[in-house]
C-alpha positions in Angstrom: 36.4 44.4 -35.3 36.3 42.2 -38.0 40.0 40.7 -38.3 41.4 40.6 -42.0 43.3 37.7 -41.3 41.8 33.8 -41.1 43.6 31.4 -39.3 42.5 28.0 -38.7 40.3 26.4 -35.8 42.5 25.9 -32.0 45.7 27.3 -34.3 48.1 27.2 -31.9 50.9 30.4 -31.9 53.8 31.0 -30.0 55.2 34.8 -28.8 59.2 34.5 -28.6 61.9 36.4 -27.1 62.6 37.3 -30.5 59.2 39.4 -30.8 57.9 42.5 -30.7 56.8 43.1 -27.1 53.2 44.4 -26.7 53.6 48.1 -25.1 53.4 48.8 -21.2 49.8 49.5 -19.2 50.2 52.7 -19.1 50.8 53.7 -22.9 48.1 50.8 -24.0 45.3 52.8 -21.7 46.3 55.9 -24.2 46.1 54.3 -27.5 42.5 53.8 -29.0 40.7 50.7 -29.7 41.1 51.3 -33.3 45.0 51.8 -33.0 45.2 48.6 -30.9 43.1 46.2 -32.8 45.7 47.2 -35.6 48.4 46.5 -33.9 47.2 43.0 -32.8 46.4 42.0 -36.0 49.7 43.2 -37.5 51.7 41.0 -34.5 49.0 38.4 -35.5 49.7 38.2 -39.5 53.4 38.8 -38.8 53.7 36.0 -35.9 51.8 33.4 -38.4 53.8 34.4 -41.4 57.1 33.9 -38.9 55.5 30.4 -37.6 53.3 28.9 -40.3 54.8 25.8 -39.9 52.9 25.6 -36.1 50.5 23.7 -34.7 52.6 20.3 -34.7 51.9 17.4 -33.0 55.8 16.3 -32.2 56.3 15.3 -28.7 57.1 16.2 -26.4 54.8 19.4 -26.0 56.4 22.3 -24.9 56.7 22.3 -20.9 56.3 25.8 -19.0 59.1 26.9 -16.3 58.5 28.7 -13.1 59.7 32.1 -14.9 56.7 31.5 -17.3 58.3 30.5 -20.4 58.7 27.5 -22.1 60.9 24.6 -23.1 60.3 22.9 -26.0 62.6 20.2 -27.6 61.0 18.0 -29.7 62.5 14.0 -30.0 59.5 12.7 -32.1 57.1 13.6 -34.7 53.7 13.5 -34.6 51.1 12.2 -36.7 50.1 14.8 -38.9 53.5 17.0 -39.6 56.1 14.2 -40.5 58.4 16.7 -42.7 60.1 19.5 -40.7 58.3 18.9 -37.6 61.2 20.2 -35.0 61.3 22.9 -33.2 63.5 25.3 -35.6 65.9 26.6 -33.2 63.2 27.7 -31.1 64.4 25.6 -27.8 63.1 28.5 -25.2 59.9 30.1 -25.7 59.5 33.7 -23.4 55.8 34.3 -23.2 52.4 33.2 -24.4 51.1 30.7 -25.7 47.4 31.8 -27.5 44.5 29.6 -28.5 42.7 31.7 -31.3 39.2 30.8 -32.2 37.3 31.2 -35.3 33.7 31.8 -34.4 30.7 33.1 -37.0 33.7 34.8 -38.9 35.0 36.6 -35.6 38.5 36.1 -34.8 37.8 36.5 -30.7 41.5 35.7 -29.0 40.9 35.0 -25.7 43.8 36.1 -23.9 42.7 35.8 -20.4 44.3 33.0 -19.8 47.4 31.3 -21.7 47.6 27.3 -22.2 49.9 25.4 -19.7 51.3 22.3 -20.5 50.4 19.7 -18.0 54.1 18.1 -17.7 56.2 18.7 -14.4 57.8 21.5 -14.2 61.3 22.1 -15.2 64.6 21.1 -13.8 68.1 22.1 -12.5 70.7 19.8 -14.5 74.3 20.2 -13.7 76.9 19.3 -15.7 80.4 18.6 -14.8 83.1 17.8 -17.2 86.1 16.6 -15.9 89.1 17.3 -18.5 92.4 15.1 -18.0 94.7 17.5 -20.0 97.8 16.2 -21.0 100.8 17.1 -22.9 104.5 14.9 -24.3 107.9 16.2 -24.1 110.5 15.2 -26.3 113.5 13.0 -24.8 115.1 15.3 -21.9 113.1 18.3 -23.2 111.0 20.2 -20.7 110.0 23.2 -23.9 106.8 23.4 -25.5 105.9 22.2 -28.7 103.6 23.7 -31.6 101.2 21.2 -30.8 101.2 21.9 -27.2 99.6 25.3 -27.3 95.8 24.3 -28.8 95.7 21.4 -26.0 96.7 24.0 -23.5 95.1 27.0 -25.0 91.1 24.8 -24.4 92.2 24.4 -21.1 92.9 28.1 -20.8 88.8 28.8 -21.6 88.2 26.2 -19.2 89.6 28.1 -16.2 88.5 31.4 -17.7 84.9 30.4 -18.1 85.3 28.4 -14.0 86.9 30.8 -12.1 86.9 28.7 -9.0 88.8 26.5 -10.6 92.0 25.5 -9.6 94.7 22.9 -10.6 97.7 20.7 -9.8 100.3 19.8 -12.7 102.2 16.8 -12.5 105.6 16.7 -14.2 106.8 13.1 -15.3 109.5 11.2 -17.0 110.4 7.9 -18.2 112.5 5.3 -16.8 116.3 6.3 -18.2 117.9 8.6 -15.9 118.7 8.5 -11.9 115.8 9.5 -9.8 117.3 12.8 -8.8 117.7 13.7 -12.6 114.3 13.0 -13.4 112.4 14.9 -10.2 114.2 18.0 -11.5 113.0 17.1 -15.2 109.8 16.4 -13.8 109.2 19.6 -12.0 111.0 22.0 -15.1 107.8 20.1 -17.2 105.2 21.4 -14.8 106.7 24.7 -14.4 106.9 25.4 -18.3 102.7 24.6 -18.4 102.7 26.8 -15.2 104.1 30.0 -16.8 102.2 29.3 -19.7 98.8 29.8 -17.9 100.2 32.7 -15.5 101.5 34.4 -19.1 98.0 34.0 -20.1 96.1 35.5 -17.0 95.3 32.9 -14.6 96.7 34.1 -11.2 99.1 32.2 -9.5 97.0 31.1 -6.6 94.8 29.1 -8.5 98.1 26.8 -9.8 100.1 24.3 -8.2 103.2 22.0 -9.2 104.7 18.6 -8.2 107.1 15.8 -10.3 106.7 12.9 -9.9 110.0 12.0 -11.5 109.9 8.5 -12.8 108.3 7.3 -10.4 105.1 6.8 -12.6 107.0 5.4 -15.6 105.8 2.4 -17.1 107.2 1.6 -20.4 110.5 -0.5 -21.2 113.1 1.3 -23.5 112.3 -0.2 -26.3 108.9 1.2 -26.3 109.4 4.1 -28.2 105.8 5.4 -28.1 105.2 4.3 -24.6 108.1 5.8 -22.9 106.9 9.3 -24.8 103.7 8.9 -23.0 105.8 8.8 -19.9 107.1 12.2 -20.4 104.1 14.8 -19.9 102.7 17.1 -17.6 99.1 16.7 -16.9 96.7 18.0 -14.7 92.8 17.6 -14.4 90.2 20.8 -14.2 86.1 20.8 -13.4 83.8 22.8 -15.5 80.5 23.1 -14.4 77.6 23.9 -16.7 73.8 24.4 -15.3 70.2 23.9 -17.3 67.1 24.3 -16.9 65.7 21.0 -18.5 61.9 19.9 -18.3 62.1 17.0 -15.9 60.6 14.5 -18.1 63.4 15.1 -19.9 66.4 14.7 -17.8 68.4 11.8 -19.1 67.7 8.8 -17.8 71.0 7.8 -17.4 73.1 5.8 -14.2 75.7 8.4 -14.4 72.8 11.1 -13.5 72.0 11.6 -9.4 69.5 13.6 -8.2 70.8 15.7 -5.2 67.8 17.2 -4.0 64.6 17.7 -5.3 64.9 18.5 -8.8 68.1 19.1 -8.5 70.5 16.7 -10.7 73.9 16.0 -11.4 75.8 14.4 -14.5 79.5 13.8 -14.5 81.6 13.4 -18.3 85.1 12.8 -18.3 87.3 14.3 -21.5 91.0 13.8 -22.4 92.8 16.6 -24.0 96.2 15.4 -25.3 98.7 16.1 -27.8 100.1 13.9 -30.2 103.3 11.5 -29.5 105.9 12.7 -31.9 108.3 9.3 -31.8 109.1 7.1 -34.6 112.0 5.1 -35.5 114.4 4.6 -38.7 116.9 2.1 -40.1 120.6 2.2 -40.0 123.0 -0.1 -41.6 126.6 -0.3 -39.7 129.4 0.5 -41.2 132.9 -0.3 -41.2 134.5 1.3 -38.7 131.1 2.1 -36.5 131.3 1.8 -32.8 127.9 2.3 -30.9 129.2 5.4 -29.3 130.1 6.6 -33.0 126.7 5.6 -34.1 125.1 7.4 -31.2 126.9 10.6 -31.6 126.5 10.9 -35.2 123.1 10.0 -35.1 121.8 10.5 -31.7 123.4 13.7 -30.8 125.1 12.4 -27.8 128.0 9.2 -27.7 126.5 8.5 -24.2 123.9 7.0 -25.6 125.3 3.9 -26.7 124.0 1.8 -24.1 120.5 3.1 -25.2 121.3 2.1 -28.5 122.4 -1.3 -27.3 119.0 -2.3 -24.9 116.8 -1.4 -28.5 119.0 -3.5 -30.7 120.1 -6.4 -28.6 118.2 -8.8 -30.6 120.5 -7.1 -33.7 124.1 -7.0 -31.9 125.8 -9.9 -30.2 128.2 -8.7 -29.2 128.3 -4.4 -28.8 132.3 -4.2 -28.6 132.1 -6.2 -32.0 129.5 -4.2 -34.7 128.8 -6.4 -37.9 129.3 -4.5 -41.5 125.8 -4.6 -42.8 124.3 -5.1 -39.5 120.7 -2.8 -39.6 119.7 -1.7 -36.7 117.1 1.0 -34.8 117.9 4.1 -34.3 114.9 5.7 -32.1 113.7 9.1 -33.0 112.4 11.0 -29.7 
């Protein structure tokens, strides 16, 4: 049958997931020739009018899989389609590749046999993305902030898309406070992170705490912004993410080990953390001011004096002897 629609010499066209499937053995053998030819030319027009933009020379060429579809990601043009020439969202082809031949004015597709890319075939490539999720309390706080919950709420989808995951939060603190103070501190912070997870579904079993107290503090007192960073709860989870990549294009990459036989590995590390919320203002003594005054009034708490001394020492001489006029930092934590 003489085919109504021309296409040009070795144009190359591509059946997607996304297409119309042709019908099963048994219901072909009861359509007739007529009814068929129609509805290949129909698929035909419609398939060329979807994909006129095909053949293109961009490389590299799409790469057939061992369930008999194709990968095709192009990473550079060609030299005949320089505008447009990627793949246009079409990253997995399901089934056939054609070769349609013009001949005497005869469309004759030969579908005996579809084209297969000569490239290796296609890859496993695991991914795994280690996520150091972290989160700052406020000065002897162990409640969760506003800002908290999107940190924690990413982790959430991590554990609910890795089921086998499990984690450990560490509770910590910074240096002011005796140690026996601070391990209770330290493990209130990991708990609060632990209910927050068990409120959202992941089963206890899959969660465990431990402070660490100070014991991991680093930062002097009059690092404001350091000594925040001291106070968190962390913990670190695993997600694992598979592909099926064509091998010649697994990433060539020192971070990538191959495990087995086309079998690879990459490992990514990401840090989730909130914001420190510290900052510091001015305050000019007045007459009359003690540093236990000053502390109370604008600490909340008169014990805090000697706090207030150990960030202004280079400020006060004496701290039994304030100076009128005297400004000094008051930290805000």
């Amino acid at each position: 049958m003489k085919s109504s629609v021309h296409f040009p010499k070795n144009l190359v066209l591509l059946t997607f997931a996304a297409m119309l499937v042709m019908p099963v053995a048994a219901q072909a053998q009861l359509m007739d020739k007529a009814t068929r030819d129609a509805k290949r030319e129909e698929e035909i027009k419609t398939t060329s009018e979807r994909f006129n933009w095909w053949p293109t020379d961009a490389q590299p060429a799409p790469v057939k899989d061992e369930r008999g579809g194709y990968w095709w990601w192009p990473q550079t043009p060609g030299q005949e389609v320089k505008e447009n020439w990627g793949n246009r969202g079409y990253i997995y082809m399901l089934k056939v590749i054609y070769d349609y031949k013009e001949n005497d004015g005869q469309n004759n597709d030969d579908t005996s046999a579809a084209q297969e890319p000569s490239a290796p075939k296609a890859s496993l490539l695991i991914k795994k993305i280690l996520r150091n999720v972290k989160i700052y309390f406020d000065y002897n706080k162990a409640s969760l902030r506003d800002d908290h919950i999107p940190i924690l709420q990413k982790a959430l989808k991590t554990l609910e898309r890795n089921p086998d995951a499990s984690i450990l939060i560490t509770g910590n603190c910074d240096t002011r406070g005796s140690d026996e103070y601070n391990m209770k501190l330290g493990a209130k912070r990991g708990a609060v992170v632990r209910d927050y997870m068990l409120e959202n579904g992941i089963s206890e079993d899959r969660i465990k705490i431990v402070s660490r107290g100070k014991l991991d503090a680093v930062a002097p007192v009059k690092d404001v912004l350091g000594m925040q960073k001291d106070r968190n709860a962390q913990f670190m989870v695993a997600e694992i993410e598979e592909f099926n990549v064509p091998a010649d294009q697994i990433p060539q990459d020192e971070n990538v080990q191959e495990i087995e036989d086309g079998k690879y590995v990459v490992e990514e590390k990401e840090t989730l953390e909130s914001a420190p919320k510290v900052s510091t203002r001015e305050y000019t003594i007045k007459a009359n001011d003690s540093l236990w005054k000053i502390a109370q009034n604008e600490m909340g708490n008169g014990n805090r004096w000697k706090y207030l001394y150990e960030m202004n020492k280079d400020r006060i001489k004496d701290p039994n002897k304030l100076r009128k006029g005297t400004v000094i930092i008051i930290p805000v934590e």
